[in-house]
Every structure is written in C-alpha cells, then in structure tokens.
C-alpha positions as CSV (number, residue, x, y, z in Angstrom):
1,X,-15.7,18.4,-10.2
2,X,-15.0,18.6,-6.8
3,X,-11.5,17.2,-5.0
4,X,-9.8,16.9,-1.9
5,X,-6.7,19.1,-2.2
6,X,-4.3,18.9,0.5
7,X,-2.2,22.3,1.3
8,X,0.6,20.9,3.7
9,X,0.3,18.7,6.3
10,X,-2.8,18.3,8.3
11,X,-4.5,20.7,5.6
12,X,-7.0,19.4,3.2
13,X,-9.7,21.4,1.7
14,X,-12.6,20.0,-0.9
15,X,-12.5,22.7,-3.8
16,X,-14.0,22.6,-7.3
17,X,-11.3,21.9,-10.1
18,X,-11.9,21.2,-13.9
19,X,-12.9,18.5,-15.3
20,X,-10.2,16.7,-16.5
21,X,-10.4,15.5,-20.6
22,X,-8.5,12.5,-22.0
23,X,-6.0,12.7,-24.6
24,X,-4.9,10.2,-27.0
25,X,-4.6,6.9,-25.3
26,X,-6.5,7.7,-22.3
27,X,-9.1,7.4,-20.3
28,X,-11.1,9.5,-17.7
29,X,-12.3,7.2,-14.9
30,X,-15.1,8.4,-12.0
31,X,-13.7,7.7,-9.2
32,X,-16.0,5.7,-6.6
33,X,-13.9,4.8,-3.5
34,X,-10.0,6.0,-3.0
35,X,-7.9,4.8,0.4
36,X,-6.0,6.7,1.9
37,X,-2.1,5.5,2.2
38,X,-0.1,5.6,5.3
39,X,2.6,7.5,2.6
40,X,-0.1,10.3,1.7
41,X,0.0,11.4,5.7
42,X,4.0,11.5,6.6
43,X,4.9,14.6,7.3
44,X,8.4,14.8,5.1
45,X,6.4,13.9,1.9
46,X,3.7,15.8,2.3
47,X,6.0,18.9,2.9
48,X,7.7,17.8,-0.1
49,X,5.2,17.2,-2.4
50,X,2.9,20.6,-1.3
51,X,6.2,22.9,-1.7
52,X,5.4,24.1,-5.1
53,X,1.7,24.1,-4.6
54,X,-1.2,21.9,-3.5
55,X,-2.1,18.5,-4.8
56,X,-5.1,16.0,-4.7
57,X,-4.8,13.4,-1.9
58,X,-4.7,9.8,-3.0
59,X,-3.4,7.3,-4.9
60,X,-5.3,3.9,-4.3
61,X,-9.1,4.2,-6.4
62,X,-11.4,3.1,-8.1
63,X,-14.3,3.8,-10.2
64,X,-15.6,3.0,-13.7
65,X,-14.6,4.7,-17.3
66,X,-16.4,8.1,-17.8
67,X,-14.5,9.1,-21.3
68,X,-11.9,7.4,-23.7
69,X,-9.3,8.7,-25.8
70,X,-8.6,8.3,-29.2
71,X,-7.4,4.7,-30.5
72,X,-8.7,3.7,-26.8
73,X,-10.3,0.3,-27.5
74,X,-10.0,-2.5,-24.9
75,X,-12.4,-0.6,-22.5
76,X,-16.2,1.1,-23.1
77,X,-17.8,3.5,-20.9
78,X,-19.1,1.9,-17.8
79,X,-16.5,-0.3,-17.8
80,X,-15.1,-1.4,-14.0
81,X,-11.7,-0.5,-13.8
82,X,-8.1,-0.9,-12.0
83,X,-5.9,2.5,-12.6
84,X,-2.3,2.2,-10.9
85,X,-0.9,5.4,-10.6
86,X,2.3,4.3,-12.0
87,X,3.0,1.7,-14.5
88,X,6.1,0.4,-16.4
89,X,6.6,0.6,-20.5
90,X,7.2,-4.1,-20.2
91,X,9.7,-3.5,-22.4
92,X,12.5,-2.2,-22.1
93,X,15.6,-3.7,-19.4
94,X,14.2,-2.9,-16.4
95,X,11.1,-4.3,-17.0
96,X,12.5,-7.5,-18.2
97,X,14.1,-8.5,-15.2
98,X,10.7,-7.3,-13.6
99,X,12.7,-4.0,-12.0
100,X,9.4,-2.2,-12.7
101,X,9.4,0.9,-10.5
102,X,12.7,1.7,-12.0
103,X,11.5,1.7,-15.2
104,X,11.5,5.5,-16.8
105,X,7.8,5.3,-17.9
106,X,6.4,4.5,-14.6
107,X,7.9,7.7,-13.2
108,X,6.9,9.5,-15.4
109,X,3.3,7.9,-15.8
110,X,0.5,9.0,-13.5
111,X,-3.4,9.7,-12.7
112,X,-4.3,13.4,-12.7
113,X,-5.0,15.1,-10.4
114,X,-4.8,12.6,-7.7
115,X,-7.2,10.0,-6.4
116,X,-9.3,12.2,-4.3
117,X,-11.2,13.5,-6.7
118,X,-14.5,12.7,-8.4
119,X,-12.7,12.5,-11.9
120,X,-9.5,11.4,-13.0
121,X,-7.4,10.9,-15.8
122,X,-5.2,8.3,-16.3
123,X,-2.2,8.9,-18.9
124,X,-1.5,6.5,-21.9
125,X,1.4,4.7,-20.1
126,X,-0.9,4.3,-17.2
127,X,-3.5,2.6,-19.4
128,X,-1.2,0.8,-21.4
129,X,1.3,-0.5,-18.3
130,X,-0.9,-1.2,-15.6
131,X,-4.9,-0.9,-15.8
132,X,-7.4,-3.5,-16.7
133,X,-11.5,-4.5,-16.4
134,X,-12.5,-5.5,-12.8
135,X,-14.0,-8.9,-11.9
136,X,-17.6,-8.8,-12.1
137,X,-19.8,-7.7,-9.0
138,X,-16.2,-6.2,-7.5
139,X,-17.4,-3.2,-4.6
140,X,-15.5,0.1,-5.4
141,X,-14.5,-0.6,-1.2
142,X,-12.5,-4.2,-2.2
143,X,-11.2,-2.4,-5.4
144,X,-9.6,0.1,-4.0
145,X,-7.4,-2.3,-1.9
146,X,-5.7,-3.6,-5.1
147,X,-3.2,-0.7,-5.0
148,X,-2.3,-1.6,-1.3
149,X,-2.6,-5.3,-1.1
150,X,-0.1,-5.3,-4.0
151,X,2.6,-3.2,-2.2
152,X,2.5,-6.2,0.4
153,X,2.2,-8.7,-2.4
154,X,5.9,-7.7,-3.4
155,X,7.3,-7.3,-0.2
156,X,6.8,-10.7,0.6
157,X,7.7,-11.8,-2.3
158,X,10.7,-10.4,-2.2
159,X,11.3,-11.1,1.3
160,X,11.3,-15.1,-0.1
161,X,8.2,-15.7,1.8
162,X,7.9,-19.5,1.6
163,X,5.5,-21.9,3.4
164,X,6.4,-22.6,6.4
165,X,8.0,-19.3,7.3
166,X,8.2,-17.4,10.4
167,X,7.2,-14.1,9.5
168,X,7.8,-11.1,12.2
169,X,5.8,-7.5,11.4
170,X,7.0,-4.9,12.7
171,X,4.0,-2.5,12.6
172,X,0.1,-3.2,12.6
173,X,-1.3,-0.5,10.6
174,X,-2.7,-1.5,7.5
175,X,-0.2,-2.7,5.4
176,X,1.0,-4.5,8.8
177,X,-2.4,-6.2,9.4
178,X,-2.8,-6.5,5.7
179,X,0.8,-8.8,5.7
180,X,-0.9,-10.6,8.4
181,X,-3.6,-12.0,6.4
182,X,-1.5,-12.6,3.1
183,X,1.0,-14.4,5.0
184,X,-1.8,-17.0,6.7
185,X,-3.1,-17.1,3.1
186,X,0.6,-18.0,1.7
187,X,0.9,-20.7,4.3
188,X,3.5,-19.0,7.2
189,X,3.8,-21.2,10.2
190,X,4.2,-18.4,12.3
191,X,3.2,-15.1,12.5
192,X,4.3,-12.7,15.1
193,X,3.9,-8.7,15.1
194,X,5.0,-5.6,17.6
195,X,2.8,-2.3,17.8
196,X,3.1,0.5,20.4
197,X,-0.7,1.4,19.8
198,X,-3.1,-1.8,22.5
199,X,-5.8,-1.5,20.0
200,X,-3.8,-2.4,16.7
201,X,-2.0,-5.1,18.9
202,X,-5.3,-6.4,19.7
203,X,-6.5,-6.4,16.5
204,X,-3.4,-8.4,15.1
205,X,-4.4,-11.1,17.4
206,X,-7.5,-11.1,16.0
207,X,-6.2,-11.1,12.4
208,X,-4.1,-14.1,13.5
209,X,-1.0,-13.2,14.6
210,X,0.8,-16.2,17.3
211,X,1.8,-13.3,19.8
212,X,1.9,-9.7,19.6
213,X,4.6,-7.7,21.5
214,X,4.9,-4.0,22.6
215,X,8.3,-2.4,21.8
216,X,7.9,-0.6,25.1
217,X,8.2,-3.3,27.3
218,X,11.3,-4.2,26.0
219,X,14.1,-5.2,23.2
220,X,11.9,-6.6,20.3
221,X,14.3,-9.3,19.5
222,X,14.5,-10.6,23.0
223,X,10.3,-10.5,23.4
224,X,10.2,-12.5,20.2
225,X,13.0,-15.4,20.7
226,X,11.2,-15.6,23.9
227,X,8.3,-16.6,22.0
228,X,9.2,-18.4,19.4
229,X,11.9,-21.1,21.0
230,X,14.7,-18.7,20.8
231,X,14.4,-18.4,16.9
232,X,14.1,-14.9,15.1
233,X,11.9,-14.8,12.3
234,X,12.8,-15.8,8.6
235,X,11.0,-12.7,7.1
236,X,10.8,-9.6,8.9
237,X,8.7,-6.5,7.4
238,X,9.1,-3.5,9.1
239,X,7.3,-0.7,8.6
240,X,8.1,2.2,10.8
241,X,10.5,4.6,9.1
242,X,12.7,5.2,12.1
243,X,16.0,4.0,12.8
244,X,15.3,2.5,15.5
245,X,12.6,0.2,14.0
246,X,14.8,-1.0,11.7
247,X,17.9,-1.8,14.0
248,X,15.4,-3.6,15.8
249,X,14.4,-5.4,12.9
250,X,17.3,-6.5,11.9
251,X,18.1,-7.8,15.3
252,X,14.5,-10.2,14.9
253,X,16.0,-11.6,11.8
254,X,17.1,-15.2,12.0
255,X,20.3,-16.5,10.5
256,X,19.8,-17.0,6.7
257,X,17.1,-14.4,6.8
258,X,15.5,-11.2,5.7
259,X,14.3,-7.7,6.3
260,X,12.3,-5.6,4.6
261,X,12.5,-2.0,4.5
262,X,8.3,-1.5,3.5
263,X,8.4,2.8,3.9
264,X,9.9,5.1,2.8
265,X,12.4,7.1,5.1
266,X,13.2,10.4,5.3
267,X,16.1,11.5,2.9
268,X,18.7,12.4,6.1
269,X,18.1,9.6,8.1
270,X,21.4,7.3,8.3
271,X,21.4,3.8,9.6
272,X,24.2,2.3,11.5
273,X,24.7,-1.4,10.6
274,X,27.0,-4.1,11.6
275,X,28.4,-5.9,8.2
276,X,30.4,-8.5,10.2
277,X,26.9,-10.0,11.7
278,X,25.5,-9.6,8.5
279,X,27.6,-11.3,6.9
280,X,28.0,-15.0,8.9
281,X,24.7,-14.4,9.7
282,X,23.7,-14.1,6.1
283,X,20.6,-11.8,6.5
284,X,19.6,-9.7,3.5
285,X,18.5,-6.4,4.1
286,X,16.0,-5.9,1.2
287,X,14.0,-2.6,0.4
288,X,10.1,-3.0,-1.4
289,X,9.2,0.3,-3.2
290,X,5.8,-0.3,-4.2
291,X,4.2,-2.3,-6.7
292,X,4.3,-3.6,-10.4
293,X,1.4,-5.2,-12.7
294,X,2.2,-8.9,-11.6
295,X,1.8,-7.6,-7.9
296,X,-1.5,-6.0,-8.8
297,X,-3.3,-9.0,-10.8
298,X,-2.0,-11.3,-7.9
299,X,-3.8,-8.7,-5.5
300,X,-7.2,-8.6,-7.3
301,X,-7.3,-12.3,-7.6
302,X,-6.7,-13.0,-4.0
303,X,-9.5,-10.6,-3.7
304,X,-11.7,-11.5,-6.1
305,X,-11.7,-15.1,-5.1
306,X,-12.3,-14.4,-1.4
307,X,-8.9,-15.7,-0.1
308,X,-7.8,-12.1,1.0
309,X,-11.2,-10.6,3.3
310,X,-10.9,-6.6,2.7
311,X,-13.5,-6.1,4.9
312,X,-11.4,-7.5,8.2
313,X,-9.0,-4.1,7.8
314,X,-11.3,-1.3,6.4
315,X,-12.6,0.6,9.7
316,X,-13.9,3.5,8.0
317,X,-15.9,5.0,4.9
318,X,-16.4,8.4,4.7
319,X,-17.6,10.8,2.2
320,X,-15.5,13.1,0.3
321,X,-16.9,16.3,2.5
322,X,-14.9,14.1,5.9
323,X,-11.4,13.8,3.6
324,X,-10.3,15.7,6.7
325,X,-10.8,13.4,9.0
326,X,-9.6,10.6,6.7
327,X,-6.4,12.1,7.1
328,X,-6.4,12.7,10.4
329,X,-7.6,8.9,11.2
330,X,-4.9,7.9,9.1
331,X,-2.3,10.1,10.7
332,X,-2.9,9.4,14.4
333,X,-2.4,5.8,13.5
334,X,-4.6,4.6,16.6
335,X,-7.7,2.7,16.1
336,X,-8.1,2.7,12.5
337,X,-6.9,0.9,9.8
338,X,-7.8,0.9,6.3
339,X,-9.7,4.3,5.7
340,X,-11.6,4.8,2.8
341,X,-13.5,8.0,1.0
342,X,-16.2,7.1,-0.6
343,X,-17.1,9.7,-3.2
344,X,-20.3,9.8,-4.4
345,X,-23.4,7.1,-3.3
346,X,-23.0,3.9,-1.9
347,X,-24.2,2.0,-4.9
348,X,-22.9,-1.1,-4.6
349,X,-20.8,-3.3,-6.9
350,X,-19.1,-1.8,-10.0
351,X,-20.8,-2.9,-13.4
C-alpha cells in the first residue's frame, strides 16, 4: 500500500509500506478521505514525533472495513466506518467521570500507521472504545470531519456553552470557523472572532460571526468591548499556542467566564497570570485535549442530520500524490481551511 510518510517538518514523501493485517479484535479499514489537523503541521510536534524515525501523516479518516479480526462481529466487510485514533477502556475511574483522554487505554490505543495511508489498522481498544457503522449515504469528505468537529464539540462543552452565550474565537482556522458554526447551531447570541490572516477574517463573517477583529490593529479586549457594549465574552476559545494569544484571551473574558486553551503548546512555554483578577473576576481558565466517544457521536449526528454543513469549511481535496501540498496549505494557515486527501477515486457516499 502506499502512504504519506512525513520525515520532519515540511517533509512528506508517498512510499510503499506493508499492508497492514488485523489481529484479534481488529479491523483493517481502507481509508477513503483523511484531513489534515492543524496539530499534524506544528513545528515542535512534528520534530518530536519524527525524532526516532518517520511516521504516516494523519489522524482524522475515513473509509470502509477491508479485513476483521478474530471474534470481530459487530461490523462485515464493506461496512462504513468511524475509527478514532484514540479511544478509552468506559470502564475504569477515569472514564466514569467521563476523564476520557486520561484514561490509560486511550494512550495506548491507536490506528497503524497513521491516517494517510491507503490501509489502516485499528487496534482492539480502538474498535472496542470508540468506532462504530456510519449513517447511510455519509461522503468519506463529511466523515472525516467527525474526528475534528468532536474536538470543538468538547471544548464548548466544557467551556459551559449555553444559549445565549457570547462566544469570542480567538483564531479562524478550522477548528475556529468550525466553532463558529457549532456555536450558531447551539444557540450563542453572539459570536465574535479575531484573525491576523484578511481572508479567514472574511470568511468568519461569512460563517456568521457579529464582527471580526484583527489583533494588529490593536488590544483584542478593547476591539471587542468596543463591540459588544463594553462586555467581554462568556466563552472564549483560543487557539493560537502563543502566549500572547492567550493573555489576550484571558483579558476578552467577561466576569464569571471562561477560556479555553484549544492547542497544544509547546512544553517551555510559561504563562504569566494574574490570580487576584482571576479570582473576583471568577474566570476559569479551562484546557480541551481532544475528544471522547460522546464528543464523536454528538459530531456525526450534527452531521448526519445537516445541522453542522461540512462543506462551508473544506477548501481543498487533493489526492494522496499532493499530501505535500496538503501540508503546506495547512501550515501557511492563509486561505484554506479544512484540507482534505482524498485517497483513492471520488466515489461518492460510503455503503
């Protein structure tokens, strides 16, 4: 099988690999569509992740069952399916105060070799903890937005979206835009969002945002109690992974409210905080590390039943040969937003 191996950063290269075979609880799945996170393109990962050799790039496909293992039962060959890269043993403490990336099986749970790649298997846990049959007449394109739309599921459900809220996003890529439809769909009154990039600011008008501000033209708190009657916002997501973004999110936050650390930051970076404003001002500073499998059936319901519109933030499909360039349109983080590879034809909806 072919896969799109990525050597450091900036550095992917298709190659042939094995075919992978399933072992006793698991399934092989051919992949049909695979996004590409914001997380597979920052440079500290990546660096990380390649330092003892390369790995396939991708966590967020989809595809159809190709092989079972043994005492494998609840799918068939053919079958549409959901595979989450990590998934939780639902029983043990963690998981029973819903904790589920801290779980020990969903570390250790996984898809080999990685999502970019024209098979894949996914381990027992994995099949067990957090896969199951896609809705009928599902594209591989919407399916592949589960994985993401369920990261932003959880952070605004942990942020104590509620309706009625002003929600602030700090960020317009994809997950930013993404929050930007989810949060019209869970009834915010107000939505406001701040990108450097014109085009993504543009493009969050578009998605529905009340105003849009550019953290170059000045102090993001001030731009946005300018616009919204000299409130802050009662959920703010922010997505950069500077610390500057997230001083100036916490600064958008209205009293009783809350921010949410959405990336992940580099292991050195520090952040200077001020507990006595935190405090009378009660704002919680809450961090959302992605997704569980009550995130991910929310997020294929809201797609399956139209209420989330996947098409409004994929730009770009591109074949497996271009997983270059689906990197690189991820990385520059300028007019793009969801990008997809497609591997394999076009061929519609999954069975």
């Amino acid at each position: 099988m072919r896969a799109a191996r990525i050597y450091g950063f900036g550095d992917v290269r298709i190659e042939e690999m094995p075919d992978p075979f399933p072992g006793p609880g698991e399934v092989v799945v051919r992949v049909r569509a695979c996004g590409i996170c914001t997380s597979d393109t920052l440079r500290w990962y990546i660096e990380k992740k390649t330092a003892s050799g390369p790995i396939v790039l991708g966590h967020e496909p989809a595809g159809e069952v190709a092989a079972l293992g043994s005492g494998v039962t609840n799918y068939r060959v053919g079958d549409p399916i959901f595979l989450h890269h990590h998934a939780p043993c639902g029983c043990c403490r963690r998981c029973l105060r819903g904790d589920y990336v801290h779980c020990p099986t969903w570390r250790r749970s996984g898809i080999d070799p990685g999502g970019c790649a024209e098979l894949v298997r996914v381990t027992a846990e994995s099949v067990a903890g957090d896969s199951f049959a896609l809705p009928a007449g599902m594209t591989p394109e919407r399916a592949a937005l589960i994985e993401p739309l369920a990261c932003s599921v959880k952070a605004l459900r942990r942020g104590k979206m509620k309706e009625g809220s002003h929600l602030f996003i700090l960020g317009l890529g994809v997950m930013g835009s993404m929050e930007v439809l989810l949060g019209r769909a869970l009834g915010a009154e107000k939505i406001f969002g701040a990108d450097f990039h014109p085009w993504r600011r543009a493009k969050g008008l578009e998605l529905g945002c009340d105003a849009v501000f550019d953290p170059a033209s000045g102090e993001l708190g001030e731009q946005l109690r300018d616009a919204n009657e000299g409130e802050g916002a009662d959920l703010v997501v922010v997505h950069p992974t500077s610390g500057e973004a997230l001083e100036a999110g916490i600064d958008c936050a209205a009293a009783g409210g809350t921010v949410v650390i959405y990336s992940p930051c580099a292991p050195e970076l520090s952040l200077p905080i001020n507990p006595h404003d935190l405090y009378f001002d009660e704002v919680s500073l809450v961090p959302s590390y992605s997704c569980g499998p009550d995130d991910t059936r929310a997020a294929s319901r809201l797609i399956a039943s139209g209420k989330f519109d996947t098409t409004k933030v994929v730009t770009h499909v591109l074949p497996l040969e271009e997983a270059q360039r689906a990197f690189d349109l991820t990385a520059a983080a300028g007019e793009s937003l969801k990008v997809l590879v497609r591997l394999g034809p076009p061929e519609g909806a999954l069975r």
